[in-house]
C-alpha positions as CSV (number, residue, x, y, z in Angstrom):
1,X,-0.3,22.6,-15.8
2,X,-3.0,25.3,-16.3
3,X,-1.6,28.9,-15.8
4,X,-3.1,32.0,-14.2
5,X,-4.3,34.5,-16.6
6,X,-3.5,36.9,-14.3
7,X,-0.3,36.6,-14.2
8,X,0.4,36.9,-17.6
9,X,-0.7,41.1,-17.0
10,X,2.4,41.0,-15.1
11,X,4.7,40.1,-17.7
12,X,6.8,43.1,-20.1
13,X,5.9,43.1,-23.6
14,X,10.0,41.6,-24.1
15,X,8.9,39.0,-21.4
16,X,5.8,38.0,-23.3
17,X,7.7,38.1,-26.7
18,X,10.1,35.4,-25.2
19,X,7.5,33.2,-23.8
20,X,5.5,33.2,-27.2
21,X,8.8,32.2,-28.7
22,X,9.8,29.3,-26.5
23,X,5.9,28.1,-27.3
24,X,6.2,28.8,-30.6
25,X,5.1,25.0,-32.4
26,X,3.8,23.8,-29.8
27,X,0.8,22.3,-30.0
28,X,-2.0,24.1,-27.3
29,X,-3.8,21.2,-25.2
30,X,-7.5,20.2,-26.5
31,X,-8.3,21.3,-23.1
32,X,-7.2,22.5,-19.7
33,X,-8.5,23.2,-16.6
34,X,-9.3,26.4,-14.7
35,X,-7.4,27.2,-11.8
36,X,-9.3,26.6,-8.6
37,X,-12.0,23.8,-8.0
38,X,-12.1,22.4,-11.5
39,X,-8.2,21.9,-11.0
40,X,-9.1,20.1,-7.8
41,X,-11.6,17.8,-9.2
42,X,-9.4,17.2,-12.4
43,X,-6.4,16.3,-10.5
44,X,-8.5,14.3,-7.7
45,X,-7.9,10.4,-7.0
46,X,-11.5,9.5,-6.1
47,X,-13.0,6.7,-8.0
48,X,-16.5,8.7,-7.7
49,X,-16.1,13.1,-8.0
50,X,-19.3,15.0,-7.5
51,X,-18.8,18.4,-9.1
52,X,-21.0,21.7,-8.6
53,X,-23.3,23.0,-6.1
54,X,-24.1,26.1,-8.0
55,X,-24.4,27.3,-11.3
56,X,-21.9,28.8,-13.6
57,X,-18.7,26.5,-12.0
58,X,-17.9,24.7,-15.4
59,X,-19.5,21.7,-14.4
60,X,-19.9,20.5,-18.3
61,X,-16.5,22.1,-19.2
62,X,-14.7,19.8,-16.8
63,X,-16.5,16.4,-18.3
64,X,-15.8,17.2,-21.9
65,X,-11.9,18.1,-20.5
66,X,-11.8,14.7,-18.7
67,X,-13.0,12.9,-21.4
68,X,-11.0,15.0,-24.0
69,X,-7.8,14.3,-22.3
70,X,-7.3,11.8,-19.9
71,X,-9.9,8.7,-20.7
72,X,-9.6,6.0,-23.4
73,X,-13.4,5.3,-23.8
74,X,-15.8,7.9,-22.0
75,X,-19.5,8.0,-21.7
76,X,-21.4,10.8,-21.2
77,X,-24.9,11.3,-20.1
78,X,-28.1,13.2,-19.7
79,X,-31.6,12.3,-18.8
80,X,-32.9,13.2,-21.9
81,X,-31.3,13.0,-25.0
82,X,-32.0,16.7,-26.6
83,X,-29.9,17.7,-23.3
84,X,-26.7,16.2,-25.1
85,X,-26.8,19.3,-27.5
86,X,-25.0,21.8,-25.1
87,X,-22.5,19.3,-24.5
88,X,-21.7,18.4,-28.2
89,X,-21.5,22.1,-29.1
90,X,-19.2,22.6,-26.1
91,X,-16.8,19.7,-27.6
92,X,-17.2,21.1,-31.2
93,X,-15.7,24.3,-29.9
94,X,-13.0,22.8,-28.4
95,X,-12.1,20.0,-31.5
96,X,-12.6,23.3,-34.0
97,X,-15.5,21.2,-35.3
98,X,-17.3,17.3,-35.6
99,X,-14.4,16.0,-37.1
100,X,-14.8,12.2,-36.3
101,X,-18.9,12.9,-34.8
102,X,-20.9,10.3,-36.0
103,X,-23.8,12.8,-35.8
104,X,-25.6,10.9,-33.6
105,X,-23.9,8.8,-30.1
106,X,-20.3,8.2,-31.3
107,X,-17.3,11.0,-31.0
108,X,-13.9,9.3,-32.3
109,X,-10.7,11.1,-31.5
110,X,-8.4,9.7,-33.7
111,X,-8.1,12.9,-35.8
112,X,-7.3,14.7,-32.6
113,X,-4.1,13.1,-31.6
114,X,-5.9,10.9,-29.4
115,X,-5.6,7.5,-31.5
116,X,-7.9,4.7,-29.9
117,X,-10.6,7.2,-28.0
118,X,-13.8,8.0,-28.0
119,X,-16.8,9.5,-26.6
120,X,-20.6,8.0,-26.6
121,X,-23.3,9.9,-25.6
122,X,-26.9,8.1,-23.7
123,X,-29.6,9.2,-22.1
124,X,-32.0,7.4,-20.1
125,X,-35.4,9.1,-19.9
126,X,-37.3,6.6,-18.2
127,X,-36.7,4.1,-15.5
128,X,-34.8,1.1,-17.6
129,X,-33.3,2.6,-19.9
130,X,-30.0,2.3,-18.3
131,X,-30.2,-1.5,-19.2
132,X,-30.2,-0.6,-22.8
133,X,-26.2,0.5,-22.2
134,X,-25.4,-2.2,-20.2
135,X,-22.1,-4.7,-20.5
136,X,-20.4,-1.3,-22.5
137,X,-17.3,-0.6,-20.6
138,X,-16.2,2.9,-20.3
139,X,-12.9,4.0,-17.9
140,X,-15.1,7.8,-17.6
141,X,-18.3,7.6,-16.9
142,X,-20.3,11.3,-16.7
143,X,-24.1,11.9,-15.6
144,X,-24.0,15.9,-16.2
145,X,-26.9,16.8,-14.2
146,X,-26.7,14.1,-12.1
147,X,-30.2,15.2,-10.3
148,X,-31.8,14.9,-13.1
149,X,-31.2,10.8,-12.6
150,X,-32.9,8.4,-10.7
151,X,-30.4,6.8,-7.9
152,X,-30.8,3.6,-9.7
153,X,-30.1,4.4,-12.9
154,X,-27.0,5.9,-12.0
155,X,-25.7,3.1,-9.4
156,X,-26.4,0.3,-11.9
157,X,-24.3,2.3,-15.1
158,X,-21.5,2.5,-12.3
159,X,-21.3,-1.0,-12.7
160,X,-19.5,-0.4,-16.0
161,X,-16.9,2.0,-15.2
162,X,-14.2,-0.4,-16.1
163,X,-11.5,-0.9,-18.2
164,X,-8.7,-3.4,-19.8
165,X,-6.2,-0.8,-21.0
166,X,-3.4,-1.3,-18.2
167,X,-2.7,2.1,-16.3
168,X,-5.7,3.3,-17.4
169,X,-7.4,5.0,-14.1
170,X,-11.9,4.7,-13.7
171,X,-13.2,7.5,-12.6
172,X,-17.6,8.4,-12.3
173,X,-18.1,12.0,-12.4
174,X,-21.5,13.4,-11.4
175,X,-21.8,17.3,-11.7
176,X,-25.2,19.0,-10.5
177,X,-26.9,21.8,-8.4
178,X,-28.8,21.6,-5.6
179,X,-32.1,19.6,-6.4
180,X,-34.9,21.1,-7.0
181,X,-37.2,18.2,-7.1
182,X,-37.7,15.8,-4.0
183,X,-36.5,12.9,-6.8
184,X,-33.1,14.5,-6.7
185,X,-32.3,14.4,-3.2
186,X,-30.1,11.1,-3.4
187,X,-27.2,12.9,-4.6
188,X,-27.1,14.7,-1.0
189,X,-27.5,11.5,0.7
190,X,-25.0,9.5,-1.9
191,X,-22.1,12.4,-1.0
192,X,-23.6,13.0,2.8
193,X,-19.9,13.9,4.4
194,X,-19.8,17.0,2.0
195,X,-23.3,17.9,1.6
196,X,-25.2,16.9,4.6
197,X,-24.9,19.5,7.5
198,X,-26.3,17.0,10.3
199,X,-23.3,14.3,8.8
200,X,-21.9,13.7,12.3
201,X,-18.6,13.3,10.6
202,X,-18.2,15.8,7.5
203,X,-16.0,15.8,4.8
204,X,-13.9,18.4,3.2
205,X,-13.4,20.2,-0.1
206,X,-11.8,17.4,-1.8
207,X,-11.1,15.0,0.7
208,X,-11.3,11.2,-0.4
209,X,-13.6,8.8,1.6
210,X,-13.8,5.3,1.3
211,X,-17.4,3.3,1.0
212,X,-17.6,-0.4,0.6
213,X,-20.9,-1.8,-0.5
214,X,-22.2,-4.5,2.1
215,X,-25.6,-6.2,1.5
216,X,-26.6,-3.5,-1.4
217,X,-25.7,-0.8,1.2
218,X,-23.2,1.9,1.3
219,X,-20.6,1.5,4.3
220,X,-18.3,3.9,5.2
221,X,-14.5,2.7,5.8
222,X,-11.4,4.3,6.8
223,X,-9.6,3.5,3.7
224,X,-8.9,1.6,0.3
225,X,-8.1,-1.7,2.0
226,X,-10.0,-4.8,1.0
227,X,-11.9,-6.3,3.6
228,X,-14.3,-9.7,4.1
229,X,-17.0,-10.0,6.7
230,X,-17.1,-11.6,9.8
231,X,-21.1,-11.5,10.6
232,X,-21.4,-7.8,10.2
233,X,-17.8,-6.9,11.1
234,X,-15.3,-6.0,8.5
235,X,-11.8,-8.2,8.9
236,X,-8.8,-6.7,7.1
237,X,-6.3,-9.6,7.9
238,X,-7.5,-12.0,5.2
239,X,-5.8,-14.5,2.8
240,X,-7.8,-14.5,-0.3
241,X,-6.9,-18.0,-1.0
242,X,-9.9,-18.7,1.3
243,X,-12.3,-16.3,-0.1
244,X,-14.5,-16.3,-3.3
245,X,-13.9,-13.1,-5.2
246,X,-17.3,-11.8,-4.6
247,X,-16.5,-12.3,-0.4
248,X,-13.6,-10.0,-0.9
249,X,-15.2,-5.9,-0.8
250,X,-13.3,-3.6,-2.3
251,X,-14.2,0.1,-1.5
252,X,-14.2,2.8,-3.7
253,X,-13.3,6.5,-2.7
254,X,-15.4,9.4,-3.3
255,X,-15.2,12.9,-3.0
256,X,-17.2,16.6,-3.8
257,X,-15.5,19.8,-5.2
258,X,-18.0,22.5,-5.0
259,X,-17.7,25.1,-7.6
260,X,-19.5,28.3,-8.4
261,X,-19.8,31.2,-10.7
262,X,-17.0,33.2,-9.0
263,X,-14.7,30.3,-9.9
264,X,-15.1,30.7,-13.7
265,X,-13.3,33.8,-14.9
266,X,-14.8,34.1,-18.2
267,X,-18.4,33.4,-17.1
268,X,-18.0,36.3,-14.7
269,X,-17.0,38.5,-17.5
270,X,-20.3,37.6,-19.4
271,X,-22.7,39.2,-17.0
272,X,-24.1,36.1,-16.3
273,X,-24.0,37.2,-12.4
274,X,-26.4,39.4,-12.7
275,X,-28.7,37.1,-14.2
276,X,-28.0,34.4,-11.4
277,X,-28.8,37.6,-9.1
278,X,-32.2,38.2,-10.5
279,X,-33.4,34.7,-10.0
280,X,-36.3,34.9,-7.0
281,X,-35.5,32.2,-4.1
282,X,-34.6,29.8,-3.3
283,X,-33.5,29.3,-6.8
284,X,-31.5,32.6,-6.2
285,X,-29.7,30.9,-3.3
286,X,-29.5,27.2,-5.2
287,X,-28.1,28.3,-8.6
288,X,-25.5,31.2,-6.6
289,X,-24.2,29.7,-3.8
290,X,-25.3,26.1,-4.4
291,X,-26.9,26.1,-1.2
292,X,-28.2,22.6,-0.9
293,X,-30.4,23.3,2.5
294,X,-32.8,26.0,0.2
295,X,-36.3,25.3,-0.7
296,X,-36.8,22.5,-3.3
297,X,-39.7,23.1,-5.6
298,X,-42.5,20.1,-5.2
299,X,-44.6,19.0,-7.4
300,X,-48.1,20.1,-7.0
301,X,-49.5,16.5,-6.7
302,X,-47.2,15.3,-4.2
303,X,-48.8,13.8,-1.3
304,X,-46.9,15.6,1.7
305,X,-44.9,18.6,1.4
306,X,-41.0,18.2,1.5
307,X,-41.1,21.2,4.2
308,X,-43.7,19.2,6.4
309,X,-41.3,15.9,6.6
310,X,-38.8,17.9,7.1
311,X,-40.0,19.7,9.8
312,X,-40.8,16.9,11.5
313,X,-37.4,15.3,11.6
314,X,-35.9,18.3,12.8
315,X,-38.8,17.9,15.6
316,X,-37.3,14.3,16.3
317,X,-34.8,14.2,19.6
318,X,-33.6,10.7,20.8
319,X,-35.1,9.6,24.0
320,X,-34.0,7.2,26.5
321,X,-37.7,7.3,27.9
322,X,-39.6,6.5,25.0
323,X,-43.4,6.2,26.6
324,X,-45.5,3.1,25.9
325,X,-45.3,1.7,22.2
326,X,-48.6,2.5,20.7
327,X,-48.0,0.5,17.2
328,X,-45.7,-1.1,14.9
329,X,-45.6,-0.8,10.8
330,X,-44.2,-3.8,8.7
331,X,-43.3,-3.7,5.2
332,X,-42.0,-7.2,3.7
333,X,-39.3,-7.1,1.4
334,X,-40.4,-8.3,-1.8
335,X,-37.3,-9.9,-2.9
336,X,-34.0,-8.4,-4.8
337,X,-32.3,-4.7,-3.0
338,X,-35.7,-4.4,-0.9
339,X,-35.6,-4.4,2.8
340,X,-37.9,-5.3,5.1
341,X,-38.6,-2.6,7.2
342,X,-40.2,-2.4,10.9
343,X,-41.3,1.3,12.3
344,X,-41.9,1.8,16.1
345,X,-44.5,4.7,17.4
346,X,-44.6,6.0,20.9
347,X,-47.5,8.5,20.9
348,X,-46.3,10.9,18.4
349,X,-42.8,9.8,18.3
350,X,-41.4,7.0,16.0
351,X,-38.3,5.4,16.9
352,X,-35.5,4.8,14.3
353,X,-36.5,2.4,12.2
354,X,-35.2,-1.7,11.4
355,X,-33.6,-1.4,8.1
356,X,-33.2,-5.7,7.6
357,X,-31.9,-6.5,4.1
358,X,-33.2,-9.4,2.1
359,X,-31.0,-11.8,4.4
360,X,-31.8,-11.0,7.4
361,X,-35.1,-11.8,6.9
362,X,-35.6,-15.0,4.4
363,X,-39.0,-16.2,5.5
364,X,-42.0,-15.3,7.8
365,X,-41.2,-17.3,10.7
366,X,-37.6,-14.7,10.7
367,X,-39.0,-12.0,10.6
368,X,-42.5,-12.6,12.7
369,X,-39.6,-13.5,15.6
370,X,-37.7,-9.9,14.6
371,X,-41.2,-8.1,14.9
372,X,-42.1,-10.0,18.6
373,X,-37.9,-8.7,20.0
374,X,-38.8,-5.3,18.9
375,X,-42.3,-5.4,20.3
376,X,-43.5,-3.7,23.7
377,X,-46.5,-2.9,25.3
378,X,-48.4,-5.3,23.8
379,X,-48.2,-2.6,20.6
380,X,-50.3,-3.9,17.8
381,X,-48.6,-4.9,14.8
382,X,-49.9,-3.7,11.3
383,X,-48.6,-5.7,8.5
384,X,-48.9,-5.1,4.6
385,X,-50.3,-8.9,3.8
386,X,-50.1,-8.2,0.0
387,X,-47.3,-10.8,-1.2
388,X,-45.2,-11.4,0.9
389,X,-46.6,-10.1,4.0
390,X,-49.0,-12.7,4.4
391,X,-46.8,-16.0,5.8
392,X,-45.4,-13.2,9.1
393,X,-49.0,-12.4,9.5
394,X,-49.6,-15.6,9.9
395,X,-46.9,-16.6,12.0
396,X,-47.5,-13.8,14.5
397,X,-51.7,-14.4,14.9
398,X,-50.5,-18.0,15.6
399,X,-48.4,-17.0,18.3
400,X,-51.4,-14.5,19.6
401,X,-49.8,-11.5,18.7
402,X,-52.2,-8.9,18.2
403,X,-51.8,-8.4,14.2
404,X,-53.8,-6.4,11.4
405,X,-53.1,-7.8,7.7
406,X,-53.2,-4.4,5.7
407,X,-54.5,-5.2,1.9
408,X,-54.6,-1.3,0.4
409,X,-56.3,-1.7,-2.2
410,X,-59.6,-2.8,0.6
411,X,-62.2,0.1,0.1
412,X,-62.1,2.6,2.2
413,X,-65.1,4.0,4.6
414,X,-62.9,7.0,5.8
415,X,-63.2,10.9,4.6
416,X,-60.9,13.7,5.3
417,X,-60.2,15.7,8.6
418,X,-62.0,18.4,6.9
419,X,-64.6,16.3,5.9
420,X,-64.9,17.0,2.2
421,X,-63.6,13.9,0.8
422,X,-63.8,10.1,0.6
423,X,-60.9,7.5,-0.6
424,X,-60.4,5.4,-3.9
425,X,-59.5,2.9,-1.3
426,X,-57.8,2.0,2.3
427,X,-53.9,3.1,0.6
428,X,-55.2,6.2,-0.2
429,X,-56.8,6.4,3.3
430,X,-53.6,5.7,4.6
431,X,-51.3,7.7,3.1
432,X,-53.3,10.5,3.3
433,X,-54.2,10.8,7.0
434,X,-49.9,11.0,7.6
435,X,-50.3,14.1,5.4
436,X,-53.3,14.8,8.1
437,X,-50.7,14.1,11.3
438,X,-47.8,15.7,9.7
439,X,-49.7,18.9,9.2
440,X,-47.8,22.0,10.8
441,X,-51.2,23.1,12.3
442,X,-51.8,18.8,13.4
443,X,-52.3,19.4,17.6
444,X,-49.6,17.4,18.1
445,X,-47.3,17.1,14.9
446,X,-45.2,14.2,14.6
447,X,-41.8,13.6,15.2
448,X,-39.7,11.4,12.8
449,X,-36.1,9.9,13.0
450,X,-33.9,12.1,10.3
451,X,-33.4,9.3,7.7
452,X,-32.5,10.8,4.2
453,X,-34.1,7.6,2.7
454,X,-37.5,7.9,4.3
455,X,-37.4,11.8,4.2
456,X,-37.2,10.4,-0.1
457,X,-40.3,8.0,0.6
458,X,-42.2,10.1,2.0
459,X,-42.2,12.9,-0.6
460,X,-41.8,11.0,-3.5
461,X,-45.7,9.7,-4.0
462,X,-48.2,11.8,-5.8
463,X,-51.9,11.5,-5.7
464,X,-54.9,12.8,-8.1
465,X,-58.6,13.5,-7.7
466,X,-61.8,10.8,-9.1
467,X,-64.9,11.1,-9.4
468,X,-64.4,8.4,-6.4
469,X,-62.3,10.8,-4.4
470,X,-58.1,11.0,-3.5
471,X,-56.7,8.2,-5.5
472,X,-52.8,7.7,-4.4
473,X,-50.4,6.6,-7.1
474,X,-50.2,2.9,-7.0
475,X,-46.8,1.2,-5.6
476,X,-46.3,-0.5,-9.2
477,X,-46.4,3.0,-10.5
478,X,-44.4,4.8,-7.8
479,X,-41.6,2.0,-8.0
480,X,-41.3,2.4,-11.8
481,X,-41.2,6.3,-11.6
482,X,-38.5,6.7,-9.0
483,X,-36.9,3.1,-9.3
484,X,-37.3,1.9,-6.3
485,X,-39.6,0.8,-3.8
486,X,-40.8,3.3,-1.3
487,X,-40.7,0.8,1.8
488,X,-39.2,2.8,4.7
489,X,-42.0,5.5,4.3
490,X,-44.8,2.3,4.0
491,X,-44.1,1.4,6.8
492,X,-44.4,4.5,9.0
493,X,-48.2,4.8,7.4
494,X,-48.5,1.8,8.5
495,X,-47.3,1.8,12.4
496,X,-49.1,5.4,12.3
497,X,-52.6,3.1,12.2
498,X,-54.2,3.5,15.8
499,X,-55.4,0.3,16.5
500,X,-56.8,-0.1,20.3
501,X,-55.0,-2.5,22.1
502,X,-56.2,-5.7,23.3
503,X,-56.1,-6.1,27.0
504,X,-54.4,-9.8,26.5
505,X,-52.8,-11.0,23.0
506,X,-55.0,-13.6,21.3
507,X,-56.4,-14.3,18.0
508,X,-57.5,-11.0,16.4
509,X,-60.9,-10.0,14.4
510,X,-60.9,-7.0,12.6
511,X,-61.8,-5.2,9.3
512,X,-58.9,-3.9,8.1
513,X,-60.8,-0.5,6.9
514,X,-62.7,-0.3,9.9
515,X,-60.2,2.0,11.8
516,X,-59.8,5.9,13.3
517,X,-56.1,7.0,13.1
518,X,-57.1,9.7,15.2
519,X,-58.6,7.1,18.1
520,X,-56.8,6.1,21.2
């Protein structure tokens, strides 16, 4: 168990003599933890740990502990390999040298009374990488840094946090700072009870919750029983004799320890404080306090400012009078994790949006009849026809619903509010006039429902100037960059299209380019 160094100051020199005797051959542990938080997380339970919040809390210290002392086989990684350094020179201090290093992704601990276990080392600099490390099975798995990550590059390594050695317990440790970068958010969504502060049901310090993954989709449980599904409701009294083993969802717990500077005794003896204290905001209030609700640092090229989107979900309120529905968005899931997505706008207010997962919605005639129960008003319905989109387009003009197939890559005729420049084409267009309505100084800003995941859309393209004009990053590029496909923020652009409405649904003739978001 670790012991307070303070307490030893309390102890007579005859006291001290004693105690040195009593220890006197025996051998000092490769590693223990600080009293505190990094007790808390190396003691915890939870399959998942998230470990941090600010700077200076012994984040690394407590992975190269974990996997010094209490794993078999342990993985630990960074986004980019030359990041690896500080760790290896932290476990080279503890070992008393790279006795058993291969030098290069290997650390065996057979020379260190640990017989049988070792530590690798991976990094995964772009999106894909992660598959290079697949089917390796490691009982700790570490992403130091964790914001640094992509969400799916973490989630899909998880899948290898497993072992064979009986009594042998998994356990993922993530350890990071507030983001900085909109990229980074997940980690606030992925541990929401602790880190969220609109979570309508928060989480302490170290508390275990449960999460079963239904559909590709984290679902908070009560606990660490097994459960199968009955339509969408979980059913506890099972017997798995009638169940495949992939029916049967098993949850895993997770839990965050937040740590800081004035948790780690010998940092605070460094003067490292003061240089936290000199750092100018928000990083001051990030790296300090680990105050995950300061200012994140966008990039200079990203579409729509983090602070705008932001604003404008604190703007939203739910209403039980919502006003006429002035247009619908529809983004098609192109197959695998992506959903199909439908957004609702009232004016300047967009209703929660219809998350449906891949099967929920297995053809066009599904999800055209989805589309036609949400619709009102005779709202018209703006669909991206590109792939998949096209067979619900069709379905809904042949039922003489007022539809617009949206191909982005038509040309645009548009320029900006400002007048000053033209588009590459109608996705730029698009994108680019929500920057427009979400504006602070817009006349009448927008309000948007507070989903983390489309708050993440929403900021995470970029766009650059051409001798053409504003040229948006294309969706091949955006889902390869951030690993995922940015379809809850698609289809807000979309439903924000002002399209007048036809006084009685029939077949519908119109240029897709041809439109004034501003009109109506």
């Amino acid at each position: 168990m670790p012991v307070d160094p303070a307490l030893l100051t309390r102890l007579t020199p005859d006291e001290l003599a004693e105690l040195d005797a009593l220890l006197a051959g025996v051998a000092p542990p490769l590693w223990q933890p600080l009293p505190g938080p990094q007790t808390v997380a190396y003691t915890s339970a939870a399959d998942v740990i998230g470990y941090g919040g600010a700077a200076g809390g012994g984040k690394t210290d407590l992975a190269c502990g974990l996997a010094l002392t209490r794993h078999t086989v342990s993985a630990i990684f960074r986004r980019e390999a030359t990041q690896l350094n500080g760790v290896i020179e932290r476990l080279s201090e503890l070992l008393g040298g790279r006795d058993g290093f291969n030098g290069r992704s290997i650390w065996r601990l057979d020379g260190h009374g640990r017989a049988g276990c070792r530590i690798e080392f991976g990094s995964t600099p772009h999106a894909g990488d992660e598959t290079r490390h697949q089917g390796r099975p490691k009982d700790l798995l570490v992403f130091d840094e964790a914001t640094n990550f992509l969400e799916t590059q973490a989630r899909f390594l998880m899948g290898w946090n497993r072992t064979t050695v009986p009594g042998q317990k998994c356990t993922t440790l993530l350890t990071f700072n507030p983001p900085t970068t909109a990229e980074g958010q997940w980690v606030i969504q992925y541990f929401a009870p602790w880190l969220d502060r609109a979570h309508p049901n928060p989480a302490a310090a170290g508390e275990l919750r449960w999460f079963g993954s239904v559909a590709g989709k984290d679902v908070a449980v009560p606990d660490a029983r097994p459960f199968v599904l009955d339509g969408d409701t979980p059913v506890y009294e099972f017997d798995p004799k009638d169940f495949s083993a992939t029916a049967i969802i098993t949850p895993r717990s997770r839990t965050f320890v937040p740590s800081r500077i004035t948790d780690n005794p010998y940092l605070m003896q460094s003067g490292y404080m003061s240089t936290l204290q000199s750092l100018p905001e928000p990083l001051r209030s990030q790296m300090l306090n680990g105050d995950f609700s300061a200012g994140m640092e966008d990039d200079p090229w990203q579409i729509i400012p983090t602070a705008w989107v932001q604003a404008a979900q604190d703007r939203w309120q739910p209403r039980d009078a919502k006003g006429p529905m002035d247009g619908m968005g529809v983004d098609v899931a192109r197959g695998g994790r992506d959903e199909s997505i439908i957004a609702r706008r009232h004016g300047v207010w967009f209703d929660q949006l219809v998350c449906l997962p891949g099967p929920a919605s297995p053809d066009g005639p599904t999800l055209a009849g989805q589309v036609i129960t949400l619709r009102r008003d005779r709202a018209p319905v703006h669909i991206d026809i590109v792939g998949w989109g096209s067979s619900p387009y069709d379905f809904l003009r042949g039922n003489g619903v007022q539809t617009l197939g949206i191909n982005g890559a038509a040309k645009s005729n548009g320029i900006t509010r400002d007048g000053r420049l033209r588009f590459v084409n109608l996705r730029a267009e698009l994108w680019w006039r929500l920057r427009e309505a979400l504006d602070p100084t817009a006349p009448q800003p927008l309000a948007l429902p507070p989903d983390p995941q489309l708050r993440a859309d929403l900021c995470a393209p970029k766009w650059h100037l051409t001798p053409s004009g504003i040229q948006v990053e294309k969706k091949e590029d955006l889902k390869g960059r951030i690993g995922r496909s940015p379809d809850r923020g698609d289809a807000v652009v979309l439903a924000l299209i002002a399209t007048a409405k036809e006084a009685i649904d029939g077949p519908v003739q119109m240029a897709v380019s041809e439109f004034d978001p501003y009109a109506g």
